[in-house]
C-alpha positions as CSV (number, residue, x, y, z in Angstrom):
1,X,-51.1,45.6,68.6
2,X,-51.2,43.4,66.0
3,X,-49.2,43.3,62.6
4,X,-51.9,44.8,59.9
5,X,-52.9,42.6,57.7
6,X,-52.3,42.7,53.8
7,X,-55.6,42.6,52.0
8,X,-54.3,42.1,48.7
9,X,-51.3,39.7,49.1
10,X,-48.9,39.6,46.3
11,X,-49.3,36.4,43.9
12,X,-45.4,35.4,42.1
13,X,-46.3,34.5,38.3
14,X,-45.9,30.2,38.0
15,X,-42.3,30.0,36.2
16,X,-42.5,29.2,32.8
17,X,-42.9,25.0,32.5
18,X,-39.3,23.5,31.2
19,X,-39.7,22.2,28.1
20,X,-40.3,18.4,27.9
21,X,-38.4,16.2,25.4
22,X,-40.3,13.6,24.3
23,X,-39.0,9.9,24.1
24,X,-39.2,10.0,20.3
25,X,-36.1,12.5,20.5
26,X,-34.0,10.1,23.2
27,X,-34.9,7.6,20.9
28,X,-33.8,9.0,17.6
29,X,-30.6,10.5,19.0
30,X,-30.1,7.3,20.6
31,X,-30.3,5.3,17.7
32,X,-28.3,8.0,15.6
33,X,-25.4,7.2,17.7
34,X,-25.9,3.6,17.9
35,X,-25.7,3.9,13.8
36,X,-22.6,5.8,13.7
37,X,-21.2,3.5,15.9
38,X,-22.1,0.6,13.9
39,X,-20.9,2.2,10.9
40,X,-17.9,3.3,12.4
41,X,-17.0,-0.5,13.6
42,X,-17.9,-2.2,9.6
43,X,-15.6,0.3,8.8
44,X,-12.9,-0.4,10.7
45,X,-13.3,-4.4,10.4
46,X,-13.6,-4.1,6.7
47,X,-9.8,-1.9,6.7
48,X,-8.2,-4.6,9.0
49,X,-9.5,-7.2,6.7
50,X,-8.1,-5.5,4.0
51,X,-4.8,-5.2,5.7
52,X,-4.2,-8.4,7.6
53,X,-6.8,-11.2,5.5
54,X,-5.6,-10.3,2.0
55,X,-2.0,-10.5,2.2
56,X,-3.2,-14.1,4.5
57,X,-5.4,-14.9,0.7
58,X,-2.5,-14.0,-1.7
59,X,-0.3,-16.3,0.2
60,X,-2.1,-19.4,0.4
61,X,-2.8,-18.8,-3.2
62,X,0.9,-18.4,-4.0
63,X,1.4,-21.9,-2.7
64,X,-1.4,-23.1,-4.8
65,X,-0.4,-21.7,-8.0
66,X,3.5,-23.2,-7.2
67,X,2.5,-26.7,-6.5
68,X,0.6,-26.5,-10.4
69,X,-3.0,-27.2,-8.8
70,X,-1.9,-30.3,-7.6
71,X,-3.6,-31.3,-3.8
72,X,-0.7,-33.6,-2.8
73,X,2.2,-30.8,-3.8
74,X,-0.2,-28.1,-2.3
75,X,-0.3,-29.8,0.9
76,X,3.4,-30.8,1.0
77,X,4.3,-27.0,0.0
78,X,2.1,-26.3,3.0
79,X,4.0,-28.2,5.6
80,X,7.0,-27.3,4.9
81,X,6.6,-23.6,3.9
82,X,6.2,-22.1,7.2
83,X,3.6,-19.0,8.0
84,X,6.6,-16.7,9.1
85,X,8.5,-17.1,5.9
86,X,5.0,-17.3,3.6
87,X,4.7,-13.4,5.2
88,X,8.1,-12.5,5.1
89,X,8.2,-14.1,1.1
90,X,4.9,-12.5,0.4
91,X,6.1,-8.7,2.1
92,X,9.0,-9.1,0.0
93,X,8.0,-9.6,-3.2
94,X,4.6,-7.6,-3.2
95,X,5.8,-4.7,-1.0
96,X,5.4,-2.1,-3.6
97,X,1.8,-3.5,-4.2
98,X,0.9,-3.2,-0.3
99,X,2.4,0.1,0.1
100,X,0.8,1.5,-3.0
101,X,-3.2,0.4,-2.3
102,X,-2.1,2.0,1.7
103,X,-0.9,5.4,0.0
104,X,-3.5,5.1,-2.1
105,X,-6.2,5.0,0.2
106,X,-4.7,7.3,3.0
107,X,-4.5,10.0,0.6
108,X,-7.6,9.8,-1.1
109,X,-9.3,9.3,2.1
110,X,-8.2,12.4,3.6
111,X,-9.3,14.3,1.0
112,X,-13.1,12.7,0.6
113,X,-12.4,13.4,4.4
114,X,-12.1,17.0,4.0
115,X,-14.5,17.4,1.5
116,X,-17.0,15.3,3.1
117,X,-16.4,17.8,6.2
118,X,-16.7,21.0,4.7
119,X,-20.5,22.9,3.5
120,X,-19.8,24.4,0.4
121,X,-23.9,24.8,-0.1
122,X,-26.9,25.0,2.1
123,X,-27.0,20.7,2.1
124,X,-24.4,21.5,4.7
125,X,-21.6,18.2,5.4
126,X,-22.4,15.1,4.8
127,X,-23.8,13.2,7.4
128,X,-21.1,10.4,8.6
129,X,-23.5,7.4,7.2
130,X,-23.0,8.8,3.5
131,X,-19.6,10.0,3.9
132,X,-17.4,7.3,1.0
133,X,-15.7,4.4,2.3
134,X,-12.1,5.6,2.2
135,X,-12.9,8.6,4.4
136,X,-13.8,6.4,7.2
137,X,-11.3,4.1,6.5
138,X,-8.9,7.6,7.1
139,X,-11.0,8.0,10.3
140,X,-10.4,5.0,12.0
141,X,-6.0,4.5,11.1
142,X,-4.2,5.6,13.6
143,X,-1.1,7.8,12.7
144,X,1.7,5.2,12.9
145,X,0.0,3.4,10.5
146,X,-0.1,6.1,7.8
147,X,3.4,7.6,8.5
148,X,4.6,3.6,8.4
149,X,2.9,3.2,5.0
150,X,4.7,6.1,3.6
151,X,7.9,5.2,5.5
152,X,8.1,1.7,3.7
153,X,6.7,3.3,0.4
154,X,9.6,5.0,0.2
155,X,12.7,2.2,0.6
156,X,10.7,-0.2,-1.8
157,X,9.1,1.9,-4.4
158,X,11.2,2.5,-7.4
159,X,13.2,5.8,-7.9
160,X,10.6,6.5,-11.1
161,X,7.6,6.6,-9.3
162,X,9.0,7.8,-5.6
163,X,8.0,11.3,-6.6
164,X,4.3,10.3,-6.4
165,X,5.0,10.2,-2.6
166,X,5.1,14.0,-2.7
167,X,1.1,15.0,-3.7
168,X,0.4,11.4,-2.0
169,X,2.0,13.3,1.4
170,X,0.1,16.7,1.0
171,X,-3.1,15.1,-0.3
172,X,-2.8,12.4,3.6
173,X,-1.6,15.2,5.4
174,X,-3.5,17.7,4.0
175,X,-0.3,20.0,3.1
176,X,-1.4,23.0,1.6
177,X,1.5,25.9,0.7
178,X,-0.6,28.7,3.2
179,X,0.9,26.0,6.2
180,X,4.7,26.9,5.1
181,X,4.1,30.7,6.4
182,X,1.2,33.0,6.9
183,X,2.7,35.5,4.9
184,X,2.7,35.8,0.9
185,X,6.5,36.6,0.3
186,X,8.0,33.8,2.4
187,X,6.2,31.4,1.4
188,X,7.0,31.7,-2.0
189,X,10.9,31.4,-0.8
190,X,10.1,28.4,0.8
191,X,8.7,26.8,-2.3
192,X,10.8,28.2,-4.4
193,X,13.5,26.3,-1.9
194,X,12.1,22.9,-1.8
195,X,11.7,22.8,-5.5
196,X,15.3,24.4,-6.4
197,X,16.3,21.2,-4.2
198,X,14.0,18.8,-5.8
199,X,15.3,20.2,-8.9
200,X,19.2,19.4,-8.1
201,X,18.3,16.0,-7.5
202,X,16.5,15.4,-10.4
203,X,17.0,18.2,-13.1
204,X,20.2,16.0,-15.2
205,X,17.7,12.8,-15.2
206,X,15.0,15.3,-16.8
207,X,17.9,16.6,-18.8
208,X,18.5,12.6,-20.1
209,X,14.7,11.9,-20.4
210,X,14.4,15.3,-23.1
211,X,17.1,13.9,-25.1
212,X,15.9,10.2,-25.0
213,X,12.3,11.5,-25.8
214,X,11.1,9.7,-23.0
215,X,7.7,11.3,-22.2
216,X,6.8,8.9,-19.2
217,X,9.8,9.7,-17.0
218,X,9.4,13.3,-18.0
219,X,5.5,13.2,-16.7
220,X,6.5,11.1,-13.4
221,X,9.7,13.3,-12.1
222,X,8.4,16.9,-13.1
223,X,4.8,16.5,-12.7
224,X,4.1,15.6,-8.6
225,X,5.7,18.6,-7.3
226,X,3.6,20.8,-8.8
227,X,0.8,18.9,-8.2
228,X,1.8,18.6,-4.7
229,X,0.6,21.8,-4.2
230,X,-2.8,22.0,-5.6
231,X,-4.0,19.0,-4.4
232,X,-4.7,19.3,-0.8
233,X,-7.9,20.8,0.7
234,X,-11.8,20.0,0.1
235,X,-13.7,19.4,-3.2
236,X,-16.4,20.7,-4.4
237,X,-19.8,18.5,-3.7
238,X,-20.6,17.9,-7.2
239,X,-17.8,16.7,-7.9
240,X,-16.9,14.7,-4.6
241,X,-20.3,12.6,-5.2
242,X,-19.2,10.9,-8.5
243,X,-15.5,10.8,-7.8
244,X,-15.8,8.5,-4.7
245,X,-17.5,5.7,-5.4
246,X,-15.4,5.6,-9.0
247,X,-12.1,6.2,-7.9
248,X,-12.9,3.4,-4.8
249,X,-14.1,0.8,-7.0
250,X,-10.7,1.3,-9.4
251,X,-8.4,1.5,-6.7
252,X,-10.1,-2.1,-5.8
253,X,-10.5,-3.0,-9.0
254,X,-6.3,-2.1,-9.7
255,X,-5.6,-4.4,-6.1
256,X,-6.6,-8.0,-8.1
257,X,-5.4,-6.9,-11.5
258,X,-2.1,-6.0,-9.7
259,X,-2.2,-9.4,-8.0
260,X,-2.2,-11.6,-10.4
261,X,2.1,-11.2,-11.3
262,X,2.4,-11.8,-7.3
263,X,0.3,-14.8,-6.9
264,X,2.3,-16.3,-9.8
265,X,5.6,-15.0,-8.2
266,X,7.6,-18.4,-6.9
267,X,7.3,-18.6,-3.3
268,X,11.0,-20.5,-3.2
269,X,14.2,-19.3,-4.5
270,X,15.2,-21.0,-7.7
271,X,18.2,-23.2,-7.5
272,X,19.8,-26.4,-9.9
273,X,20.6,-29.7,-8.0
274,X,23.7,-31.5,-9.3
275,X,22.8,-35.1,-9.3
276,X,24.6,-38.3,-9.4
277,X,23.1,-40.6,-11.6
278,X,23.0,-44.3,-11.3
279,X,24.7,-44.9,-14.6
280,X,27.8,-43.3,-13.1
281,X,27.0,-39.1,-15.4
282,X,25.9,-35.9,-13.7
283,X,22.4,-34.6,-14.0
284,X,21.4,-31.0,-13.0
285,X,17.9,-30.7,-11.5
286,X,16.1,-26.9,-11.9
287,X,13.5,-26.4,-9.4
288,X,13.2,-25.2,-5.9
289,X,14.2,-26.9,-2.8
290,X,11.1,-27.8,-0.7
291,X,12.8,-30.1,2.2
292,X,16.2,-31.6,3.1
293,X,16.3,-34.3,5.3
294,X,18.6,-37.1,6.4
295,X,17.6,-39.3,3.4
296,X,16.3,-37.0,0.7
297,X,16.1,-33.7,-1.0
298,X,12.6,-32.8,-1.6
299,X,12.8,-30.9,-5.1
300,X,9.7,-29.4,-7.2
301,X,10.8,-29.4,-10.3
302,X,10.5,-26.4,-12.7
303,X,9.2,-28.6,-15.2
304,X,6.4,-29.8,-12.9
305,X,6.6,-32.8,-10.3
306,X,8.3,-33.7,-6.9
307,X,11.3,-35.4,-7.2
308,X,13.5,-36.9,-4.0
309,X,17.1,-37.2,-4.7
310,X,18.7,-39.0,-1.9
311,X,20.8,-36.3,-0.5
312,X,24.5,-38.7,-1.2
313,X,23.7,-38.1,-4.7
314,X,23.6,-34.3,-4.5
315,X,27.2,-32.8,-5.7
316,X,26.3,-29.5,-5.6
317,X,24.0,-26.9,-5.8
318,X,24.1,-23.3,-7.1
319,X,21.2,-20.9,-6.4
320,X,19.8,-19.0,-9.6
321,X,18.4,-15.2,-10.2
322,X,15.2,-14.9,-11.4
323,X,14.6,-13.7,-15.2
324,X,14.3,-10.2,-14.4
325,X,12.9,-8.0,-17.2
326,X,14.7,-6.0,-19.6
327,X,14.9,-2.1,-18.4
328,X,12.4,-0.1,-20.1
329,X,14.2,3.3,-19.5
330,X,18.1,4.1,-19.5
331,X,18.1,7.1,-16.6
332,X,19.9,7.3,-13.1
333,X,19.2,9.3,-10.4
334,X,22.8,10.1,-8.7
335,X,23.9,6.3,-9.5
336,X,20.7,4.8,-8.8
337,X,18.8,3.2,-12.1
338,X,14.9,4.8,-12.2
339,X,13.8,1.0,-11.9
340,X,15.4,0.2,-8.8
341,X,14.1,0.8,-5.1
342,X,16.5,2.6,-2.5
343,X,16.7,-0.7,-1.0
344,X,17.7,-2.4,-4.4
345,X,20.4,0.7,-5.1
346,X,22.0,0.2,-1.7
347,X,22.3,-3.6,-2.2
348,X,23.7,-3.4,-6.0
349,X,26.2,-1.3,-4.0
350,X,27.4,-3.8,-1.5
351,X,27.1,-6.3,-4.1
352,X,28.2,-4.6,-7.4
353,X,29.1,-8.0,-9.2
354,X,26.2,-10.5,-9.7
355,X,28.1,-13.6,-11.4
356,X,25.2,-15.6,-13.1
357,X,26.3,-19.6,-13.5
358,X,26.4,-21.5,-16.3
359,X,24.2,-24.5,-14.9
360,X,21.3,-21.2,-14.9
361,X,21.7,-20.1,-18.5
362,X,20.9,-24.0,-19.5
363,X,17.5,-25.1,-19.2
364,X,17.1,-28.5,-18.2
């Protein structure tokens, strides 16, 4: 016999259609990254050129402002002043002005960063093409960088201003006190800690500053730790909006007002020349030392001018210490003067007597 038959067969419903995306969205979503990755890439040429082009700048600017705006000494300052040592002059004498525009910039970009990231309202973050130029700067650094930056901050800045490292730190790091401990009580012990340490380093210099009436040091040494601890974490909108684009166009603005004293810094070490004259005297010559050869010394002169002294003439030649400025404030930290870096302390401790000669005291 054969299998009946089913009369009314049963139909399965068509499954629902998928939904279709149209090429409008792969477009836009396309185009959204592409954007972000453009952005993302001006950003991080523009920080590199910051970093590496204007140090470059300042240099070759240095050798300008030396020679007096003469071509021929600017080209003669240029062959003989080689890139290495142009660097090398240039990290040593504007170090605390590098170090201070990278601080700077790390830890107010972390912040816009943070604030940038967060949705305080219903305008939720802010999308990465409007999020202020430091924050992507922040984005793009790698870590070495930043911990570098504060690293070499802190041998070269001086002992005044090296507690502005301490909000600068929590602000790049985003250092909050609810990161000590999760719990109330410790954490207060732990604060209490670090600032009964702080304290024993720098409570007799605050102690000297109250009875000298100096208000400055009192503000820089007992101001940052407290700060330190309120300024990490996000911002509120309103007020991220206005602060960014001010605060990044005076940081900017604070770089080339800051630059002028170390374009104008010498780019060779001072020195005076005792010379043989042909009438049988002596005659110093102040300047710097730009080439010794086999026939001549190649001297610019303080006064303005090359001058080559055939070197059988030279009888001696003492090197002198630039006019440093008289100190502003009479504290120490442990032995250290306020005005000096660590790096400066330790030296003045190798080399406690600095024996100034006569020939430098006379200008010629």
């Amino acid at each position: 016999m054969s299998a009946p038959v089913d009369d009314h067969p049963t139909v399965s419903p068509d499954p629902e259609p998928a939904p279709v995306r149209s090429g409008d969205d792969h477009a836009g979503n396309g185009a959204g990254r592409r954007d972000r990755d453009e952005r993302r890439d001006r950003a991080s040429q523009s920080f590199w050129t910051l970093v590496v082009g204007v140090p470059a700048v300042f240099s070759v600017l240095r050798l300008a402002v030396e020679a007096g705006g003469e071509l021929q000494t600017t080209l003669l300052l240029v062959a003989n002043v080689g890139p290495v040592n142009l660097i090398a002059g240039f990290l040593t004498t504007a170090a605390q002005l590098v170090t201070t525009v990278l601080v700077a910039i790390f830890a107010l970009g972390a912040v816009f960063a943070v604030s940038a990231d967060a949705a305080p309202d219903a305008a939720g973050p802010v999308p990465p093409a409007r999020r202020p130029l430091f924050a992507r700067w922040a984005d793009i650094t790698p870590a070495w960088l930043v911990l570098a930056s504060f690293l070499f901050a802190m041998v070269t800045w001086e002992l005044l201003y090296l507690p502005l490292l301490l909000p600068a730190v929590a602000a790049a790091f985003q250092l909050t006190p609810e990161r000590l401990h999760e719990r109330l009580l410790p954490r207060l012990l732990l604060l209490l800690g670090l600032l009964a340490g702080y304290g024993w380093l720098v409570l007799p210099t605050l102690a000297d500053a109250w009875d000298q009436r100096d208000v400055v040091a009192l503000l820089l040494l007992g101001g940052p730790p407290l700060l330190a601890c309120v300024v990490a974490g996000p911002l509120p909108r309103a007020v991220l909006r206005p602060l960014a684009p001010v605060t990044q166009t005076a940081v900017l603005v604070v770089l080339a007002w800051a630059a002028v004293p170390v374009i104008t810094t010498p780019v060779l070490p001072l020195t005076v020349v005792t010379v043989t004259s042909t009438a049988g005297g002596s005659e110093d010559v102040r300047g710097h030392v730009v080439a010794v050869d086999d026939v001549n010394m190649t001297i610019l002169e303080a006064r303005g001018g090359v001058r080559f002294v055939p070197v059988d003439r030279v009888e001696s030649q003492v090197l002198c210490p630039n006019e440093d400025e008289l100190p502003r404030h009479r504290l120490r930290i442990h032995d250290f003067h306020v005005e000096d870096s660590l790096l400066e302390g330790l030296g003045r401790r190798v080399r406690p007597v600095h024996r100034i000669d006569a020939a430098c005291r006379t200008p010629v």
